[in-house]
C-alpha positions in Angstrom: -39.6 -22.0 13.4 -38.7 -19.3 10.7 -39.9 -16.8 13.7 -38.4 -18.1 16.7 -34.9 -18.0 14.8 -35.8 -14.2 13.6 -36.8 -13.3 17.7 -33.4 -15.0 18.7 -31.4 -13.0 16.9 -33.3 -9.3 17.2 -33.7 -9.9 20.9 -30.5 -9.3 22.3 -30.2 -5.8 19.6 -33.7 -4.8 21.6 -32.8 -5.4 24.8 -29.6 -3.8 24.7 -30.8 -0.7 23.9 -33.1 -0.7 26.8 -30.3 -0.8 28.5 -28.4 2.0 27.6 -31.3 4.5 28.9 -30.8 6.5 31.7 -32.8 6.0 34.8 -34.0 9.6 36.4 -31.5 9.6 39.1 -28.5 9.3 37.0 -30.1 11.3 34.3 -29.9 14.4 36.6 -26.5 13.8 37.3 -25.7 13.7 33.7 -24.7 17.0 32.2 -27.0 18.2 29.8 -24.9 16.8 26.6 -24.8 13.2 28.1 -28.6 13.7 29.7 -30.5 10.7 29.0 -27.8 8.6 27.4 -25.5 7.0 29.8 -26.0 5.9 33.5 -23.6 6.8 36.5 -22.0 10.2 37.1 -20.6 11.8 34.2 -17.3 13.3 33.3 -15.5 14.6 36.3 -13.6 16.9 34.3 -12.9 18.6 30.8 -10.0 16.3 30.2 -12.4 13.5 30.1 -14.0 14.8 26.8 -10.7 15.5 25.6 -9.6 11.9 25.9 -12.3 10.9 24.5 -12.3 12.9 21.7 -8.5 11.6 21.0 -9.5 8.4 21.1 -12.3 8.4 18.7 -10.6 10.2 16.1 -7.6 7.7 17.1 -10.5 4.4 16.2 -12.2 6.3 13.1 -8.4 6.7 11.3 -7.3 3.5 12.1 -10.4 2.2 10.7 -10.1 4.5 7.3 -7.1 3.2 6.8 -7.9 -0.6 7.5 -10.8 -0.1 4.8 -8.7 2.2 2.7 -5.5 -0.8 2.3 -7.8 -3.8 2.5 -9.8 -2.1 -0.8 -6.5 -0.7 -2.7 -3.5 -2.6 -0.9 -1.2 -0.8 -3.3 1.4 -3.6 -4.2 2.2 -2.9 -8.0 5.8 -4.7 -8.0 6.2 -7.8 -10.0 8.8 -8.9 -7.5 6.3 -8.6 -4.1 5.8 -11.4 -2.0 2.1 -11.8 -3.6 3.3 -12.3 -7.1 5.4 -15.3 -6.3 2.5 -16.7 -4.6 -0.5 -15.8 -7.1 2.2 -17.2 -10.1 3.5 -19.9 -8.7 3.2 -23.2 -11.3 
């Protein structure tokens, strides 16, 4: 039972990455930095990495600083909001 619970969840992790390889024909229309990785046609211009790029660094702050204030949240004051809630009697 133990193993049939184990297969259920790894299954779907497996078989997603299957999916994500590249068949031959989209592979060659790839360019060489994406070759192998992603199925269709590919960027259709430089701006397309560029957006990309923004976006990414965009996700990787936001998520710094999500970490960053759920870790340290920074409220010192004795009269913030989660003072009166922590000591309230």
């Amino acid at each position: 039972m133990k193993n049939l619970r184990k297969l259920i969840l790894v299954a779907p992790l497996l078989l997603s990455g299957l999916a994500t390889i590249a068949c031959p024909v989209c592979e060659k229309q790839q360019p060489k930095l994406l070759q192998g990785i992603t199925h269709g046609t590919g960027p259709e211009s430089k701006w397309d990495y560029v957006i990309v790029l923004v976006m990414t660094a965009i996700v990787l702050l936001t998520l710094f600083y999500t970490i960053k204030w759920l870790v340290y949240p920074g409220e010192k004051s004795d009269n913030h909001i989660k003072m009166f809630i922590l000591n309230n009697d």
